[in-house]
Residue frames relative to the residue before (quaternion, step in Angstrom):
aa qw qx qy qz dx dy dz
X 1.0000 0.0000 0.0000 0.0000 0.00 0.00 0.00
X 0.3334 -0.7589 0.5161 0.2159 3.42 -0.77 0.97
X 0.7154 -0.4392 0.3342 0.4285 3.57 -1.42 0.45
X 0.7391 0.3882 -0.2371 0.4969 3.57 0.96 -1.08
X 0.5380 0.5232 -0.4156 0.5139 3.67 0.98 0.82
X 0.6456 0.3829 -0.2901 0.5936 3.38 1.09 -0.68
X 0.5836 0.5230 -0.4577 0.4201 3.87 0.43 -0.73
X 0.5568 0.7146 -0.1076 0.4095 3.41 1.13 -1.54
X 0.7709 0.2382 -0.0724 0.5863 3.77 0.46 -0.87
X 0.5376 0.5709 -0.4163 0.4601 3.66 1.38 -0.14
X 0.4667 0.7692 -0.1296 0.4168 2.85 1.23 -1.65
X 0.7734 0.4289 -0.0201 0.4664 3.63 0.27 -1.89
X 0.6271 0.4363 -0.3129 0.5643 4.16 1.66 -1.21
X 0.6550 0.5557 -0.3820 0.3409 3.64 0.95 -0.84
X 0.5160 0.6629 -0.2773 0.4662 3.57 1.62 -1.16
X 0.7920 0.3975 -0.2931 0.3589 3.21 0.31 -1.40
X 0.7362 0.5039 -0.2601 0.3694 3.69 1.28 -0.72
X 0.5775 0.3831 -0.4366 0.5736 3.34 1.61 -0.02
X 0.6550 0.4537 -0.5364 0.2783 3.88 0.67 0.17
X 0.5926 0.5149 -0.3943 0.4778 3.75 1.83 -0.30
X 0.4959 0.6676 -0.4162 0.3676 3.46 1.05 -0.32
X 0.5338 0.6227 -0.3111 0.4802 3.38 1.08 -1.91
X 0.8912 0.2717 -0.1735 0.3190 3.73 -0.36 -2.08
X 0.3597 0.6730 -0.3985 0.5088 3.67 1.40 0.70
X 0.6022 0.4686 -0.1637 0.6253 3.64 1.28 -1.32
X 0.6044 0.5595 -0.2505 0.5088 3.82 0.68 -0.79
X 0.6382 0.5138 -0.2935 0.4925 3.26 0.70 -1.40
X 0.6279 0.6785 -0.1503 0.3503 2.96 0.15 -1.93
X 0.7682 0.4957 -0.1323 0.3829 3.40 0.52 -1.64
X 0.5829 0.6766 -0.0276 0.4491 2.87 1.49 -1.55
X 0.8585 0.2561 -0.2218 0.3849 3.26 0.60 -1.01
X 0.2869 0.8485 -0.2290 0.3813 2.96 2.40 -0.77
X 0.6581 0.5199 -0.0489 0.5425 3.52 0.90 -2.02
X 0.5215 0.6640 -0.3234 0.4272 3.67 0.89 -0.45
X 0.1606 -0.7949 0.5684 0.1390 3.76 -0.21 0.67
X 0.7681 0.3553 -0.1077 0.5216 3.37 1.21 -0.57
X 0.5539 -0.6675 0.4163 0.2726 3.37 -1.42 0.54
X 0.3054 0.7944 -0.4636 0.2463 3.32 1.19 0.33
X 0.7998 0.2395 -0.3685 0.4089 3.47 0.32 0.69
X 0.4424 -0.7346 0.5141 0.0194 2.90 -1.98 0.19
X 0.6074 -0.4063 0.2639 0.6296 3.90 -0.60 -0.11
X 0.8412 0.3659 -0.1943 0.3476 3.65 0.33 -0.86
X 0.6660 0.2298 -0.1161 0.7001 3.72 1.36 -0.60
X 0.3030 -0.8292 0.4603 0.0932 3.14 -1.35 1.40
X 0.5788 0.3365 -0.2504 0.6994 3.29 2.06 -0.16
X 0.0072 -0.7093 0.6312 0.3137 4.03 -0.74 -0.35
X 0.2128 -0.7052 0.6207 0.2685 3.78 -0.69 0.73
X 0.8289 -0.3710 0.1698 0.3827 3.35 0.96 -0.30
X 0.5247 -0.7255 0.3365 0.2917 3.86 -0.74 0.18
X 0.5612 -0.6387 0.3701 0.3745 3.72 -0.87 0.63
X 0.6998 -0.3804 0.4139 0.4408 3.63 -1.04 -0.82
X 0.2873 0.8030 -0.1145 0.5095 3.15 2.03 -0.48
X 0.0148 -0.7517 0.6001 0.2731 2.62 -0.25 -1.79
X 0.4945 0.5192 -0.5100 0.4753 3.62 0.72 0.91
X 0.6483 -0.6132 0.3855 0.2347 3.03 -1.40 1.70
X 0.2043 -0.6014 0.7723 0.0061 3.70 -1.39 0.28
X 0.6133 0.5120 -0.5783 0.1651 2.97 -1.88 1.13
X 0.7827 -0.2236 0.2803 0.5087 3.61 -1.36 -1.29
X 0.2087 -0.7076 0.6180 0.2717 3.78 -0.53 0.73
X 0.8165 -0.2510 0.3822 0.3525 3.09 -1.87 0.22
X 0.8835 0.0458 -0.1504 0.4413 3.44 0.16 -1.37
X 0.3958 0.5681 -0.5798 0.4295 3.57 0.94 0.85
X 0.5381 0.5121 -0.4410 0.5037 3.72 0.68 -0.27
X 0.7818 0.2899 -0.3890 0.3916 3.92 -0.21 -1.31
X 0.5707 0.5765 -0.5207 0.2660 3.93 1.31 -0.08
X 0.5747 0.6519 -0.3099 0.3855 3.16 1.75 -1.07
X 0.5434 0.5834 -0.2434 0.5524 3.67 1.51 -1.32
X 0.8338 0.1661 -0.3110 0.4249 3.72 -0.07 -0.59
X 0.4438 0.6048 -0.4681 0.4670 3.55 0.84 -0.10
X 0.6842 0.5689 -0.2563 0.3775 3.86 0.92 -0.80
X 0.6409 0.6402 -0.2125 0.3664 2.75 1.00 -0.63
């Protein structure tokens, strides 16, 4: 592997942590903006809960699509 292959894929791990870093802030931002406790680790809106009882709604990363799509 040449130096400019390793610089290259460093390069590409550093990218990927400022892009999980970013949708953490998003999250964050997101849930902030939330007047209500309707969410959770896994759903970022709950519209609500089956017969069940297991939650229903907007996940986490359906929101930041909804968030960067907005943009």
């Amino acid at each position: 592997m040449s130096s400019q292959d390793s610089k290259r894929i460093k390069d590409l791990v550093e990218e990927r942590k400022r892009e999980k870093q970013q949708r953490r802030e998003k999250r964050k931002h997101a849930q902030g903006l939330n007047e209500y406790e309707d969410y959770d680790d896994t759903f970022a809106f709950i519209a609500g809960f089956t017969s069940g009882g297991a939650p229903y709604g907007i996940t986490h990363e359906e929101m930041e699509e909804f968030i960067d799509n907005d943009d």
